[in-house]
C-alpha positions in Angstrom: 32.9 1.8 52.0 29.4 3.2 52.9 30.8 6.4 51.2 31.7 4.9 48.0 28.2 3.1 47.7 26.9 6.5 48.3 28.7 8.4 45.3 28.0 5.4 43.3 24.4 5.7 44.0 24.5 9.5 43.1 26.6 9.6 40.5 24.4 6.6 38.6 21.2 9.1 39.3 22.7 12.0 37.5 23.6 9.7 34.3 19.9 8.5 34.5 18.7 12.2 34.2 20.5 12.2 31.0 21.8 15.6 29.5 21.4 18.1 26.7 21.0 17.2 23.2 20.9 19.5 20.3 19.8 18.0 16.6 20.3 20.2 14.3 18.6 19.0 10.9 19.9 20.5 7.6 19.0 19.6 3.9 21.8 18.1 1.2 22.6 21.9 0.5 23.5 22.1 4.5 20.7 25.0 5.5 18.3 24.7 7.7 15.3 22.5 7.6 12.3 23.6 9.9 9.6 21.9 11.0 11.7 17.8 10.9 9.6 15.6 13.5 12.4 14.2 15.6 12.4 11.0 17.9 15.0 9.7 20.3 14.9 6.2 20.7 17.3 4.2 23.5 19.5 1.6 21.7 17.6 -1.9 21.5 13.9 -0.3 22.1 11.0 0.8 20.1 9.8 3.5 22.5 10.3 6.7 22.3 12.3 8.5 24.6 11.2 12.3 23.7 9.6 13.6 20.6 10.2 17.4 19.5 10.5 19.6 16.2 12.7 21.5 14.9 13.4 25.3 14.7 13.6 27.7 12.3 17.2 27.0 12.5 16.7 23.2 12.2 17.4 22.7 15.8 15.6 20.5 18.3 16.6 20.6 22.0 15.8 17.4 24.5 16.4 18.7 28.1 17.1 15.2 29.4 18.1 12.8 27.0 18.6 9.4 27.9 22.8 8.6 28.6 24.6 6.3 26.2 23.8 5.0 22.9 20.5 6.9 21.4 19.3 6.6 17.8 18.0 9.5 16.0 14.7 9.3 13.9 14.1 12.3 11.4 10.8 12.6 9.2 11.4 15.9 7.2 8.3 16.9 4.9 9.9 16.6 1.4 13.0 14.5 2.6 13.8 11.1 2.9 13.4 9.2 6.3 16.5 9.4 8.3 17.8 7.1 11.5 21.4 7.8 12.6 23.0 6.5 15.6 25.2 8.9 17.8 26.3 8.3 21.3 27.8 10.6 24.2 27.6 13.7 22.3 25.9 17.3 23.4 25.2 18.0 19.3 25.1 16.4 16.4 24.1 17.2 12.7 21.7 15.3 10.6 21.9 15.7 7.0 18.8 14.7 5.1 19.0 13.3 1.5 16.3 13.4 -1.3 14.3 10.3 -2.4 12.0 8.8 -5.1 8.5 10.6 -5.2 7.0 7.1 -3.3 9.7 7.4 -0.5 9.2 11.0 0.3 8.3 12.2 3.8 4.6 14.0 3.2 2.0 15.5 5.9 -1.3 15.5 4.1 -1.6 12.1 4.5 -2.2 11.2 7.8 -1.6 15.1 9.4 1.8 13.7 11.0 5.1 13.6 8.8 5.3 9.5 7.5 6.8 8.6 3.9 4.8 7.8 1.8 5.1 4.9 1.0 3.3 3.2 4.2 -0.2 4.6 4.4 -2.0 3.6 0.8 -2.8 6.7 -0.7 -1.4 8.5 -3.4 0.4 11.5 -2.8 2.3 13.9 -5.0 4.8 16.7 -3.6 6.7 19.4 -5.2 9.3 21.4 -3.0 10.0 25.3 -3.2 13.3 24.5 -5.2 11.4 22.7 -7.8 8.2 25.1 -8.1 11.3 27.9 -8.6 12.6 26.4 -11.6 8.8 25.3 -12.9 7.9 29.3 -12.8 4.1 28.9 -12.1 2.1 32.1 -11.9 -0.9 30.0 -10.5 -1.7 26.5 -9.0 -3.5 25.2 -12.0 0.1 25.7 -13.9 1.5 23.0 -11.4 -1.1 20.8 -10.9 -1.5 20.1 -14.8 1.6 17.9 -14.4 1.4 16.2 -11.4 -0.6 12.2 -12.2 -4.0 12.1 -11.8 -4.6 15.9 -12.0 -7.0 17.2 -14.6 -7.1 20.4 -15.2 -9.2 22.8 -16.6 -8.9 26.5 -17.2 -11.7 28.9 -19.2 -9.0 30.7 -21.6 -6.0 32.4 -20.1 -4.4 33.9 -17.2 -6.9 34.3 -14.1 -9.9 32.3 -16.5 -11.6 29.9 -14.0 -9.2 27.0 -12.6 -10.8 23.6 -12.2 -9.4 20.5 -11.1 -11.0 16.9 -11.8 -9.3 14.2 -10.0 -10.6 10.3 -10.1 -13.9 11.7 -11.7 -15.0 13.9 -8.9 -16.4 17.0 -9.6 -14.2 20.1 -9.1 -16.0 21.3 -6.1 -14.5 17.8 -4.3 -10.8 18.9 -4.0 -10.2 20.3 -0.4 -7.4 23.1 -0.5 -5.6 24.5 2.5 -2.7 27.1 2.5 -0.9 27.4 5.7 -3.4 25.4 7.9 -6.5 27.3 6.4 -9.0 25.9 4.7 -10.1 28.0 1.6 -12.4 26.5 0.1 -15.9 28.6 -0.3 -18.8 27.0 1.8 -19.7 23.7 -0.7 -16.4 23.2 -2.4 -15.8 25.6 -4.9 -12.6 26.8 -5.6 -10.9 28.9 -8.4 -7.5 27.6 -9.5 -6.3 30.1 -11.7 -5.7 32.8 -9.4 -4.1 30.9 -6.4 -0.1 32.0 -6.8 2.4 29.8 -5.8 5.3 32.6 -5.0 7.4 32.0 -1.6 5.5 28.2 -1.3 8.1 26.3 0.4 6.5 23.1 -0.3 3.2 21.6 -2.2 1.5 18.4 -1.5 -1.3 16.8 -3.6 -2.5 14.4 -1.7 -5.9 11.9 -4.1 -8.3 10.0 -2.9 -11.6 10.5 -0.8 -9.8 12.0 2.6 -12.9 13.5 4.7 -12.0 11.5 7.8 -8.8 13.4 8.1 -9.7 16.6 6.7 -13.6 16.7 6.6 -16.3 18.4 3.9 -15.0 18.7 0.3 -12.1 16.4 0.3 -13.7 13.7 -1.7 -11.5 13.7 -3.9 -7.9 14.8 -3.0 -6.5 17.6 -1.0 -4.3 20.2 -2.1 -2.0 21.8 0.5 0.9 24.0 0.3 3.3 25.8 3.0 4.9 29.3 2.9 8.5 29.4 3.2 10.1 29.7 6.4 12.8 32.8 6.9 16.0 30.4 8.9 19.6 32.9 8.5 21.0 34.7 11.1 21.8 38.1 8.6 18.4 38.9 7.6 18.2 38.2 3.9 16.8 40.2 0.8 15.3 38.4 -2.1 14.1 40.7 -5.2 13.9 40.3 -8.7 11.8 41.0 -11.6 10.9 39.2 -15.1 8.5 40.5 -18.3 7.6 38.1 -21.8 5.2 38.3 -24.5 1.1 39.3 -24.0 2.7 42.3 -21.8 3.2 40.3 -18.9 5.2 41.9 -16.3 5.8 40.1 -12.8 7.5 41.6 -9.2 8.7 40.4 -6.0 10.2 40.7 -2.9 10.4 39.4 0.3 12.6 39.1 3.5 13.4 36.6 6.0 15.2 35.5 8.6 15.8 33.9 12.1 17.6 35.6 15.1 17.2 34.0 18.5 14.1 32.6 18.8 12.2 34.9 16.1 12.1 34.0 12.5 10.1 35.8 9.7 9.4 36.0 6.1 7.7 39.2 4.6 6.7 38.7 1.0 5.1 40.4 -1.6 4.4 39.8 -5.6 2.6 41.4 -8.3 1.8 40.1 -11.6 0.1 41.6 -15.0 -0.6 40.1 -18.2 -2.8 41.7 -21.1 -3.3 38.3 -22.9 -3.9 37.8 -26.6 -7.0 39.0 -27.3 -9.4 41.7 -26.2 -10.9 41.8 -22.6 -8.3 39.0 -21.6 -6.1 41.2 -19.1 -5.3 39.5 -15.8 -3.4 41.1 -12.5 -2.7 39.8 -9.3 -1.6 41.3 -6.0 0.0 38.9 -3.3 1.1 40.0 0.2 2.1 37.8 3.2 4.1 37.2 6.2 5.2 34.3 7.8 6.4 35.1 11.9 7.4 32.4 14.0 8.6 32.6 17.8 9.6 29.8 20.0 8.8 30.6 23.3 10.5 28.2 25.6 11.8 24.4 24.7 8.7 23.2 24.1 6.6 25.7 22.6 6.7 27.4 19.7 3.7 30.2 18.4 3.1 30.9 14.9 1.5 33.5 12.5 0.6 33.8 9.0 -1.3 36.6 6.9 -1.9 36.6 3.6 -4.1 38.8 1.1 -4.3 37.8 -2.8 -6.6 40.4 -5.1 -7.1 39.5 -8.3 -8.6 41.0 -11.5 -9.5 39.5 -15.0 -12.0 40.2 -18.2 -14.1 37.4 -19.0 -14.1 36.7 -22.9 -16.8 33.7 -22.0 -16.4 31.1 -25.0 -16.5 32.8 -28.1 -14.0 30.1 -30.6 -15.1 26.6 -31.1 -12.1 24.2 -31.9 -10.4 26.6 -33.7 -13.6 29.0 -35.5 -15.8 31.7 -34.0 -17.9 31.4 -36.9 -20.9 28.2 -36.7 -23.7 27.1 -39.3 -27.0 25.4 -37.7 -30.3 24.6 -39.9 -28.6 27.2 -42.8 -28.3 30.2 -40.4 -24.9 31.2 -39.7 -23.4 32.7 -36.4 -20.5 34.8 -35.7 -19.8 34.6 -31.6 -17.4 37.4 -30.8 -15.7 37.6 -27.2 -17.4 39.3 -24.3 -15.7 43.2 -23.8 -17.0 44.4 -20.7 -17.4 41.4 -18.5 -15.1 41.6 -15.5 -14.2 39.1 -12.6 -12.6 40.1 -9.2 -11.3 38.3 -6.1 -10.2 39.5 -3.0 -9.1 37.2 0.0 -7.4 37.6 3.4 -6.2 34.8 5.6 -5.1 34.6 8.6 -4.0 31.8 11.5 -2.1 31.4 14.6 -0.7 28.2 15.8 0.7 27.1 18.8 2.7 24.0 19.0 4.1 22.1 22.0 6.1 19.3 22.4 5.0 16.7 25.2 4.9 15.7 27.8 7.3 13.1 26.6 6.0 11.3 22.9 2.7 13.9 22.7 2.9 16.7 20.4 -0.2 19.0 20.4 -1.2 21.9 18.1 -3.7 24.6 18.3 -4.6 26.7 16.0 -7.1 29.5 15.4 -7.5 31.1 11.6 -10.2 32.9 9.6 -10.5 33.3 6.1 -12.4 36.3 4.2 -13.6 36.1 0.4 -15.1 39.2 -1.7 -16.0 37.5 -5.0 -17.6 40.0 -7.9 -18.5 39.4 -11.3 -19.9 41.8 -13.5 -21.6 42.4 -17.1 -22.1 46.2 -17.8 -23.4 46.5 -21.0 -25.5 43.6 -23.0 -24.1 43.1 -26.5 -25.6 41.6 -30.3 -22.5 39.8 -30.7 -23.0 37.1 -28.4 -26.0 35.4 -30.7 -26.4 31.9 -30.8 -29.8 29.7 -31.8 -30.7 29.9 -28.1 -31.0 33.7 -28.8 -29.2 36.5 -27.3 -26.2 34.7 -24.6 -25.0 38.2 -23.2 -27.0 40.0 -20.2 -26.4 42.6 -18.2 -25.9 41.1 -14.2 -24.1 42.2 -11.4 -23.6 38.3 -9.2 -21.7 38.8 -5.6 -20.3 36.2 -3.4 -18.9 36.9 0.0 -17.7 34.6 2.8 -16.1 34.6 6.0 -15.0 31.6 7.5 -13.2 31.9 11.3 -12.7 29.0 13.7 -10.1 26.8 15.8 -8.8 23.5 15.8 -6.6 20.8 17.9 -4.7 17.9 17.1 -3.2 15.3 19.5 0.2 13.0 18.2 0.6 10.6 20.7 3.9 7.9 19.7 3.0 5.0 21.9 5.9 3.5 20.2 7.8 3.4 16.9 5.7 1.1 15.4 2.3 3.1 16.8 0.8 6.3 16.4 -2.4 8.1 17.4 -3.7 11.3 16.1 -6.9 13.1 17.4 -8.4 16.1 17.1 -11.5 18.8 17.2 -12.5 21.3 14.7 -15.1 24.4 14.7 -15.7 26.2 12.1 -18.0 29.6 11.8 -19.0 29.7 8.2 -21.4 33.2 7.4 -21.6 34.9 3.8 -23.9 36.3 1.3 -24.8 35.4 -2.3 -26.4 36.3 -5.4 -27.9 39.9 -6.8 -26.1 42.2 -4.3 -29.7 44.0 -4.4 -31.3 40.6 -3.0 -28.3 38.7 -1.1 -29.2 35.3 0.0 -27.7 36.4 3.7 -26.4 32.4 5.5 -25.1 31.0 8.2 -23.4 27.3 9.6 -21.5 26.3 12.8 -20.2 23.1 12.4 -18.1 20.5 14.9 -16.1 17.8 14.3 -14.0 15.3 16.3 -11.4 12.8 14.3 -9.3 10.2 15.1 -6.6 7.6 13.1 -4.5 4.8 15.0 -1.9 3.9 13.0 0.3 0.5 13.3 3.3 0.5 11.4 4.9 -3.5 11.8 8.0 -4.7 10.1 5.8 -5.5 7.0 3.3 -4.6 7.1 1.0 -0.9 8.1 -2.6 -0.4 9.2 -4.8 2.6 9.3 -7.9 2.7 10.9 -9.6 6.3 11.1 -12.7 7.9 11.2 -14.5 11.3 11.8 -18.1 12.6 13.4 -19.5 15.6 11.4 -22.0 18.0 13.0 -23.2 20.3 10.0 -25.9 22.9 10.7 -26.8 22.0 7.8 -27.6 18.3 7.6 -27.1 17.6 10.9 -24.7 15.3 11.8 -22.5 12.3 10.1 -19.8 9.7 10.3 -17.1 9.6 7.7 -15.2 6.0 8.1 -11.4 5.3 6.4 -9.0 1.8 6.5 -6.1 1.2 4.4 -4.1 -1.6 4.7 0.0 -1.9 3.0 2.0 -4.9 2.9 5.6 -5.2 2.3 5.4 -8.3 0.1 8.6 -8.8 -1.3 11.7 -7.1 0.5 13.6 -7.7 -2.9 17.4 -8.0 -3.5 19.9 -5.3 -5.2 18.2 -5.0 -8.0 14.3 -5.2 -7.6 14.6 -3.6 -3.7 10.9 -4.4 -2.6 7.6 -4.5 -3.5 4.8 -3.1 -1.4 1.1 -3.6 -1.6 -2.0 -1.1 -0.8 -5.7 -1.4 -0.8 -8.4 1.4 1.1 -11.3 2.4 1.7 -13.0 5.4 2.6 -16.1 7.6 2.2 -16.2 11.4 1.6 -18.3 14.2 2.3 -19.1 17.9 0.7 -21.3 20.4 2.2 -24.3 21.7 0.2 -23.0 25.8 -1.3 -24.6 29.0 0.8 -26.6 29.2 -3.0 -28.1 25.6 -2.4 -29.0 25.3 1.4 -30.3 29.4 1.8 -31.5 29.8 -1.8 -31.2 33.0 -3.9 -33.0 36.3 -4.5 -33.3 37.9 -7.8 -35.5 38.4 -10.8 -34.8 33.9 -10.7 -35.2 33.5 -7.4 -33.9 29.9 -6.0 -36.3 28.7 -2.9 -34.0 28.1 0.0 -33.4 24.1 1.2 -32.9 23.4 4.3 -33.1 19.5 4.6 -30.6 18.9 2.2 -27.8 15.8 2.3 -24.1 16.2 1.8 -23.1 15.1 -1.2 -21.3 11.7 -0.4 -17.9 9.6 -2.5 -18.0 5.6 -1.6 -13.6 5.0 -2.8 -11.9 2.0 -3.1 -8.3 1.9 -4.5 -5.8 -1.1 -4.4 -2.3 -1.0 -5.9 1.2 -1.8 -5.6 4.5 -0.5 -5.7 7.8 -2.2 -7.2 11.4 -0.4 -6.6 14.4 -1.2 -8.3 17.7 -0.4 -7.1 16.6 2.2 -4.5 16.3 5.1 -6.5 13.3 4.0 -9.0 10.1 3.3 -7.9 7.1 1.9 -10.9 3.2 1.9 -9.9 0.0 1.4 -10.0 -3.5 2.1 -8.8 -7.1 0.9 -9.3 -9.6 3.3 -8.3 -13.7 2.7 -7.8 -15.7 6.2 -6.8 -19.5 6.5 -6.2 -20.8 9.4 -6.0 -24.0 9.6 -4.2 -26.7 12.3 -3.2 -25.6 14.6 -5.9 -27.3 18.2 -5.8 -28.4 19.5 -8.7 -31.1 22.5 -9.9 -35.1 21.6 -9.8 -36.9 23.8 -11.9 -40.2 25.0 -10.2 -42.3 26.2 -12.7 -43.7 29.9 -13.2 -46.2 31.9 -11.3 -49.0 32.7 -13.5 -50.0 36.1 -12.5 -46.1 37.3 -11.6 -44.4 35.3 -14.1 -41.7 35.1 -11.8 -39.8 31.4 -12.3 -37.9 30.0 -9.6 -36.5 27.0 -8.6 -34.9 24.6 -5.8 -31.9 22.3 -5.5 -32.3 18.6 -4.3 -30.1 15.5 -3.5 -30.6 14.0 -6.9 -28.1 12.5 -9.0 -25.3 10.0 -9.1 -22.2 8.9 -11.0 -19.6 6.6 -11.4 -16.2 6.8 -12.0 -13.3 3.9 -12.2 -9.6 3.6 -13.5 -5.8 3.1 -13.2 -3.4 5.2 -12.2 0.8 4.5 -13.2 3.8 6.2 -12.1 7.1 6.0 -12.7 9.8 7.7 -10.4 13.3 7.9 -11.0 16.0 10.1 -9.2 19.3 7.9 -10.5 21.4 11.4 -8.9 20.6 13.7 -6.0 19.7 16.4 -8.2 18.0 14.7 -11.3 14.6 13.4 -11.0 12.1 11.7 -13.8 8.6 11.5 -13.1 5.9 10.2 -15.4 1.8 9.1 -15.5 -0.8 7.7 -17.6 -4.2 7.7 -16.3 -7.3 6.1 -17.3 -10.9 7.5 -16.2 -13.8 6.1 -16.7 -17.0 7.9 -15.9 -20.8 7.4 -16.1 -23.7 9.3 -15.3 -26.4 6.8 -13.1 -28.8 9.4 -12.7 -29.8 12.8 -13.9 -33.6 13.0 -14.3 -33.2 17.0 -14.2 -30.2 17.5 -17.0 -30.9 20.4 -19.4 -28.6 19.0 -22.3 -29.1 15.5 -23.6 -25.0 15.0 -22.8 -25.7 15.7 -19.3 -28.5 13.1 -19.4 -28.1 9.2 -17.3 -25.3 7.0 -19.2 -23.0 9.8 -20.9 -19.8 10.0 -19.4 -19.0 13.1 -16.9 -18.3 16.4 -18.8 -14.6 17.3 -19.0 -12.9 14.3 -17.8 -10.4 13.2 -20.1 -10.5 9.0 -20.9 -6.7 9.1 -21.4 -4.4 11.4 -19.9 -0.6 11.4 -19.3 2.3 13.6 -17.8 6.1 13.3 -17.7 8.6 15.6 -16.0 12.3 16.4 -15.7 13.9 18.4 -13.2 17.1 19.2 -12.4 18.6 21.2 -9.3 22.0 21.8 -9.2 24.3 24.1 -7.4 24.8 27.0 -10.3 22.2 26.4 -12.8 18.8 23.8 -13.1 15.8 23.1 -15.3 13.0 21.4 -16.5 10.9 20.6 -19.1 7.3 18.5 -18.7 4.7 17.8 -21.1 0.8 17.0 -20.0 -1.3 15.1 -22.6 -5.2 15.3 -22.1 -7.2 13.1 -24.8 -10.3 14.0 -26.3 -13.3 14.4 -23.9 -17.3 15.2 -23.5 -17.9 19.1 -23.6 -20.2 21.4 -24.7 -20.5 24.7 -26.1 -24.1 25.4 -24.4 -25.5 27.8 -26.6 -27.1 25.1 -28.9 -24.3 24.5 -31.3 -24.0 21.3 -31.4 -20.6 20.8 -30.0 -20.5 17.9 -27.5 -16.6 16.9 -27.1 -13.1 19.0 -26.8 -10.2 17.6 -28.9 -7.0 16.1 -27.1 -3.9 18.5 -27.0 -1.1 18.3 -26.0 1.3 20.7 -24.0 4.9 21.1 -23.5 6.5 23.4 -20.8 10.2 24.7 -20.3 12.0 26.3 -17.4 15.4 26.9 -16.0 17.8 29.2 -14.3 21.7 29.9 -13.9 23.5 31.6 -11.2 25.6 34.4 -12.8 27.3 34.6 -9.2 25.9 33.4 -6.0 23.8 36.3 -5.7 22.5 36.7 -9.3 20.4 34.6 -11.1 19.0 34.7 -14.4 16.2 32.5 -15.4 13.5 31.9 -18.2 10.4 30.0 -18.5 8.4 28.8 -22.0 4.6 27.7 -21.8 3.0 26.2 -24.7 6.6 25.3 -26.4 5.0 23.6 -29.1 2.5 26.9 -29.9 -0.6 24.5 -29.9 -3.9 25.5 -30.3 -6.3 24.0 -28.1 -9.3 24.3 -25.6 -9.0 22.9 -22.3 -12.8 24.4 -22.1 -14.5 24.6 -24.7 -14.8 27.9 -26.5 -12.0 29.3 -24.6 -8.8 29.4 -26.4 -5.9 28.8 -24.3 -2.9 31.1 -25.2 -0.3 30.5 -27.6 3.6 29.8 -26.5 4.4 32.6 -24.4 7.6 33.4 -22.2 9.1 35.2 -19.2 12.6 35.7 -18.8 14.2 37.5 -15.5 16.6 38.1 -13.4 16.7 37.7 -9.5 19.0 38.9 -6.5 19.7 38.1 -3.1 21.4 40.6 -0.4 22.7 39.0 3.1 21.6 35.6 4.0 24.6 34.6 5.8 
């Protein structure tokens, strides 16, 4: 008897160490989906039993999971949410479907993978199947038809990318590739020459976001994800395509995943010589994506990337359709500039090691640095750049080079289901030089921060409570506060299937430029300032979201930004015996900007989606007592921020061929030409894209894309023509893979 009790005893011990459980994750095509959150929940309870990722074959391995009914919790960036219930088995597969935009699993967000529907803020995502059949060469060809993105490119291929979101200013989008920020020191950023080729994924994520992602996300992040090599036989991808302006475009890469090494080598090179004279553009990408998982619960990754670009500079030279311009009975002929030439060339790096647990704690640490040559150069001064400011081409030789290298850790702690704590510390190392490379303005910052978000997630209803302590070298140190609240209000029936209410608050933050805190040398030289503020976004939003019949999805935002502590340029004066002028930057200005956002989402089959937007921006200048040109002056609106804007978007995906074709209206907004012309607003366009592919066998595929379908003539700048409709049709190949 005493035997029996004994075996009993032992036997119910082993059953309460559980055993091994593999989940392997794939997506509706069956491959492999790599980095899926997965949770293990007991039947009947909201804690977790054990939280891990998966692999690069969409595995993840619990050592001891709980005996007898479990239920599986998958959050896939890109996916839909998945729970499945299994019970007494060693393995089992989870296939993930594909949702409405508002259901999708992001990151951005909250730095964790949660759809995104439940944290109030409005986040856009495009994944690598869909940027294939788009065909972007750069990010600004993406982001132009995604809502609330206005962009904003000087001419053509490789002219100056900017991106005005919710009235900010460009230099208020935080962007990150791979984990690194890339951003130069005060927010500037050039989207015209980031390329999009091997991006597995793309989120844009808009609103002020500094408490989770600190200076220069005031107003929206952008952050994409190189694609992740997961087939046993290593496989090849190649392929090649060439259109009109002399564009020519190659790439390779290969990837794979054997054991517990995965990789993806890439490489692509592109070349354009535009439409006009000086308006050539050519961009070299490399990278490498290596991944190892060390043991069960750790995993180490690398990524490399180097991007140099080249382009002329035409400056703006056409005017709404003329080059030629009468003021007070003279008359001007502006031709472009020939010899003006702009180069970029970056390198990234970051390593990151992730480990899952103890129990519900995953923890990441990462290390990165990011290096930026920046050169732009005018050779020879022309006489055909006249305007009745006088001669508006010099000769100038401007430099600007940054190194940015630091570490960074985040803490996700599931408490429970419903609760979830993320943590973290950041340094960064920020040192570069700028201006006259014959007088460099030579800086240097080291900044900490520490950040933290709870997040309660009820049956109804979610809360976010978050916020973020800044130490800038700089200006010193800061606290950057965020709450949102979303309330399930109506679960809804089979027809309208719930609707869902949001409202946030947060501020934002953007460090002064190298230029603005350490001044600049030079026959203008700019006296440094080292007591200068961040510039600082006060955002409010509110919205709601109605579904109907699960796969549509309708809403709409209200957004209130205040920009505050604004630096602009204080001219000095001249010295009387030198004549040397200089000049100072100072916290100065503000602006306002208010409006609606509305989406509608519709994927009525697993491979068709619909996505449209109208936005509305309002925008006012409070105060500019330094403004050079009367439309910069207090109470004009904001240069180049479109009143009316709208997007629509169809994509579809299928097994042997897909395609898609989006159009981006931007209405008439306040510009200027800036040579004294008189111009003060850009006319509305509108422009129409095309793209799509067919598998000639499942190793072939032929493909084309069409920009500019209508052949429209318009100026997202103005003075800079954008091109006319131009194409680039190709063929692509795929060896191994198995």
């Amino acid at each position: 008897m005493r035997s029996c009790r004994f075996l009993a005893i032992v036997f119910l011990s082993l059953s309460a160490l559980g055993s091994e459980l593999t989940v392997r994750v794939v997506d509706p095509q069956s491959a492999a989906v790599f980095g899926a959150q997965v949770e293990l929940f007991a039947a009947g309870s909201d804690r977790a039993a054990a939280v891990s990722s998966t692999s690069a074959q969409g595995e993840a391995q619990f050592r001891n999971a709980p005996s007898g009914n479990l239920r599986v919790h998958v959050l896939a960036p890109g996916f839909a949410e998945q729970w499945q219930s299994i019970a007494n088995d060693s393995q089992v597969t989870v296939k993930l479907a594909l949702a409405v935009a508002t259901e999708t699993v992001v990151v951005s967000a909250t730095r964790t993978p949660a759809p995104a529907d439940e944290f109030g803020a409005s986040t856009e995502s495009l994944r690598g199947s869909e940027l294939e059949t788009m065909g972007p060469v750069a990010a600004n060809d993406a982001l132009r038809f995604l809502p609330g993105a206005m962009v904003a490119t000087s001419g053509q291929r490789g002219g100056l990318g900017s991106l005005f979101v919710r009235g900010g200013d460009s230099r208020y989008n935080k962007v990150i590739v791979d984990g690194v920020p890339i951003n130069d020191p005060g927010g500037t950023f050039d989207f015209g020459t980031l390329p999009l080729f091997e991006e597995d994924r793309l989120e844009f994520l808009r609103g002020a976001q500094s408490t989770l992602y600190g200076s220069d996300a005031m107003t929206s992040v952008l952050h994409t994800w190189s694609r992740t090599g997961n087939t046993p036989v290593p496989e090849l991808r190649f392929g090649g395509d060439a259109g009109n302006y002399g564009t020519e475009n190659g790439y390779a890469s290969l990837a794979g995943a054997n054991g517990p090494v995965d990789y993806n080598v890439f490489g692509n090179q592109f070349n354009t010589s535009g439409s006009g004279p000086n308006d050539d553009y050519s961009n070299l990408l490399e990278g490498a994506n290596l991944g190892a998982k060390l043991n069960d619960w750790a995993s180490l990754r690398l990524r490399m990337r180097h991007d140099n670009s080249v382009s002329g500079v035409q400056n703006e030279w056409n005017f709404n359709g003329t080059n030629v311009l009468t003021i007070n009975g003279k008359t001007y002929t502006v031709l472009p500039d020939l010899d003006q030439r702009a180069r970029q060339n970056n390198f990234l790096n970051s390593l990151q090691l992730a480990i899952n647990g103890p129990s519900r704690l995953q923890q990441r640490v990462s290390g990165f640095e990011y290096t930026l040559h920046r050169t732009n150069i005018d050779a020879i001064q022309q006489n055909t750049r006249q305007s009745p400011f006088g001669d508006e081409d010099f000769q100038f030789h401007n430099i600007n080079n940054y190194n940015r290298a630091g570490f960074d850790y985040q803490a996700d702690y599931a408490e429970r289901s419903w609760a979830l704590i993320t943590a973290g510390y950041e340094f960064e190392d920020e040192n570069g030089a700028t201006g006259d490379p014959l007088f460099p303005s030579h800086g240097i910052r080291r900044n900490h921060s520490v950040f933290g978000q709870q997040m309660l997630s009820f049956k109804r209803l979610t809360l976010i409570a978050g916020g973020r302590f800044v130490h800038n070298e700089s200006f010193s140190n800061k606290f950057v506060p965020r709450g949102s609240l979303t309330l399930l209000a109506l679960k809804g029936g089979q027809l309208f299937s719930g609707t869902r209410l949001h409202f946030s608050y947060a501020t934002g933050i953007k460090e002064p430029s190298f230029a603005e805190s350490f001044g600049n040398g030079g026959g203008f030289p700019t006296v440094p300032n080292p007591v200068l503020k961040p510039e600082e976004a006060r955002a409010f939003e509110a919205g709601f979201e109605q579904r109907f019949r699960e796969h549509y999805a309708f809403t709409a935002v209200y957004f209130n930004n205040l920009f505050r502590n604004k630096i602009d340029f204080n001219f000095l004066g001249c010295d009387p015996v030198t004549f040397v002028c200089s000049g100072q930057y100072v916290n100065i200005n503000e602006a306002l900007a208010h409006g609606a956002e509305v989406e509608f989402h519709a994927r009525p089959y697993s491979r068709l989606s619909v996505d449209a937007s109208y936005t509305y921006t309002s925008t006012q200048i409070l105060k500019e007592p330094f403004a050079f040109d009367p439309l910069l002056s207090a109470g004009q609106p904001l240069i180049r921020r479109p009143k009316h804007a709208a997007t629509t978007q169809i994509t579809y995906v299928g097994h042997r061929w897909g395609s898609m074709l989006a159009a981006n209206f931007t209405g008439p907004r306040a510009d200027s030409d800036f040579f004294g012309f008189g111009i003060n607003h850009a006319p509305g366009y509108v422009l129409v894209n095309a793209g799509g592919w067919y598998a000639v066998t499942s190793r072939v595929t032929t493909y084309l894309n069409v920009e500019n379908l209508l052949n429209r003539y318009y100026n997202e700048v103005t003075g800079y023509p954008a091109l006319g409709i131009n194409f680039r049709a190709g063929m692509r190949f795929r060896v191994g893979g198995e």
